[in-house]
C-alpha positions as CSV (number, residue, x, y, z in Angstrom):
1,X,19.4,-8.1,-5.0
2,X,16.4,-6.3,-5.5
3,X,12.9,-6.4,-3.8
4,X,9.8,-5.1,-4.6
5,X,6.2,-6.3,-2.9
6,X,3.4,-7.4,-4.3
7,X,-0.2,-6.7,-2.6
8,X,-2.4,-9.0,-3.6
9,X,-6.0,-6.9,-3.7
10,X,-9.6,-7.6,-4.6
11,X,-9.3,-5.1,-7.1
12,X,-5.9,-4.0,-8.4
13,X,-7.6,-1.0,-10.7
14,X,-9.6,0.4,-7.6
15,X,-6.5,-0.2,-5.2
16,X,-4.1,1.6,-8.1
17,X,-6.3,4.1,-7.9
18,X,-6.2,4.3,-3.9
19,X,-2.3,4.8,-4.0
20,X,-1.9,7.2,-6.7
21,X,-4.7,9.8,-5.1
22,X,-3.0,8.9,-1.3
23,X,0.5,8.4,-2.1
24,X,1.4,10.0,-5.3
25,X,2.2,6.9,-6.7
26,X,2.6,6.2,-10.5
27,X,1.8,3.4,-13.1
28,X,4.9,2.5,-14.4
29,X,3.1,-1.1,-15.6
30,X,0.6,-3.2,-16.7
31,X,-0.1,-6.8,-17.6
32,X,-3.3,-8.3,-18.7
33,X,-4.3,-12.0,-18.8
34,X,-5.3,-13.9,-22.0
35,X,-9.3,-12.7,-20.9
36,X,-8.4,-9.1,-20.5
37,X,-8.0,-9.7,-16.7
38,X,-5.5,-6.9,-15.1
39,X,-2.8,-9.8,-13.7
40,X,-0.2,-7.0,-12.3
41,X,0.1,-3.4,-11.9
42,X,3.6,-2.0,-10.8
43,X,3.8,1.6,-9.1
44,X,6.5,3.9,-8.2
45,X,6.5,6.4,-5.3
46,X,9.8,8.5,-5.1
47,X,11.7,5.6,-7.0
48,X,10.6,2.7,-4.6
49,X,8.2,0.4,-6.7
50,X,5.6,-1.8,-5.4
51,X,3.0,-4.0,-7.7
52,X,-0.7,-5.0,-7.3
53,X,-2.6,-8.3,-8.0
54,X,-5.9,-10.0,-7.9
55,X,-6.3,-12.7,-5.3
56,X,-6.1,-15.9,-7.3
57,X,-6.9,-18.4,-4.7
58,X,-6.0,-21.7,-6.9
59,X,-2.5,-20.4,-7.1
60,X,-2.3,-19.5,-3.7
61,X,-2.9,-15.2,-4.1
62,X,-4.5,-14.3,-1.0
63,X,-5.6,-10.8,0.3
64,X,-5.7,-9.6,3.7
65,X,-9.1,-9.9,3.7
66,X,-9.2,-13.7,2.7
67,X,-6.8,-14.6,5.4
68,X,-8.4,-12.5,8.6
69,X,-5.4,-9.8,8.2
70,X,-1.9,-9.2,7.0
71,X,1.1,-10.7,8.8
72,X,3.3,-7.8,7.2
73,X,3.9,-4.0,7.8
74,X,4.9,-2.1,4.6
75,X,7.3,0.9,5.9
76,X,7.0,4.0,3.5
77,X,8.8,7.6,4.5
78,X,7.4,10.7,3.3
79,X,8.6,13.9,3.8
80,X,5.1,15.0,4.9
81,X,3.6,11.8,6.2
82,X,1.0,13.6,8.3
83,X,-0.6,14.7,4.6
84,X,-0.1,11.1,3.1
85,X,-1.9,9.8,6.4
86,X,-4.6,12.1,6.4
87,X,-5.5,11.5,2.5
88,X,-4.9,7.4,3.7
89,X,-7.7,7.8,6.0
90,X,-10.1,10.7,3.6
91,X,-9.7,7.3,0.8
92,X,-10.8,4.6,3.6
93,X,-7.4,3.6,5.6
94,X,-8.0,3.2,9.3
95,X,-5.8,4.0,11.9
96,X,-3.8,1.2,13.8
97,X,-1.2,3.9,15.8
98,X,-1.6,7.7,15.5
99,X,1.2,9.8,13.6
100,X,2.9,10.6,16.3
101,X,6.9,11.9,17.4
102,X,8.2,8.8,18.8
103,X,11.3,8.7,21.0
104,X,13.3,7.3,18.6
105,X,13.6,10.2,16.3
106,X,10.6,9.5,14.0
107,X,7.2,10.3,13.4
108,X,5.4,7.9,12.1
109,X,2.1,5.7,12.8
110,X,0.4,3.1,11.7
111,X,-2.4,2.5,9.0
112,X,-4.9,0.0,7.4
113,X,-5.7,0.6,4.3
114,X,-9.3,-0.2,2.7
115,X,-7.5,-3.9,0.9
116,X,-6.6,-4.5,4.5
117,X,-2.4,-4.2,3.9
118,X,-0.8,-2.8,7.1
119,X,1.4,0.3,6.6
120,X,4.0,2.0,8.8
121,X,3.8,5.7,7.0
122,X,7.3,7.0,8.7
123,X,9.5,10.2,8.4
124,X,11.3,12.9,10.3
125,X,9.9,14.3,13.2
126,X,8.2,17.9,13.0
């Protein structure tokens, strides 16, 4: 099996945008509707992929934003997470939990990012 998530954004061009300056992420690709409309964008950080979509209410595409907040966390590790947290926030994220070393053997903390998507940006502690 294979996963990969789909955020569904207000903008997917702006949001693209968002990841690759915060995350390093990569446009791998790109579909258009029939009116030019950007329908899907799929990026890649480190080989895990993750796509972006428009809310499309009639077929049931909601953001964050449309349903008062997201019901899921999005784990990402980084090798320097405090960097990919501190860009998060320059580009509009909030923070939820503060990067910190937990007692589990991580560092990690928790972020909202401007499309209102909940991520746990993780890795080892420092």
């Amino acid at each position: 099996m294979s996963m990969q998530p789909r955020l569904v954004v207000p903008d997917p061009d702006t949001a693209a945008t968002y990841y690759r300056k915060t995350m390093g992420a990569e446009e791998v690709f790109r579909a258009h509707d029939d009116s030019g409309r950007v329908m899907v964008i799929v990026l890649k950080v480190d080989g895990s992929a993750f796509s972006l979509s428009p809310a499309v209410p009639e077929w049931g595409w909601l953001s964050p934003d449309d349903i008062g907040g997201s019901p899921v966390l999005l784990e990402a590790e980084f090798t320097d997470q405090d960097a990919v947290a501190e860009r998060m926030v320059a580009g509009g994220a909030t923070v939820v939990v503060p990067l910190e070393n937990r007692p589990y053997g991580k560092r990690e903390g928790r972020l909202r990012d401007p499309f209102g998507h909940l991520w746990i940006i993780t890795g080892e502690l420092r």
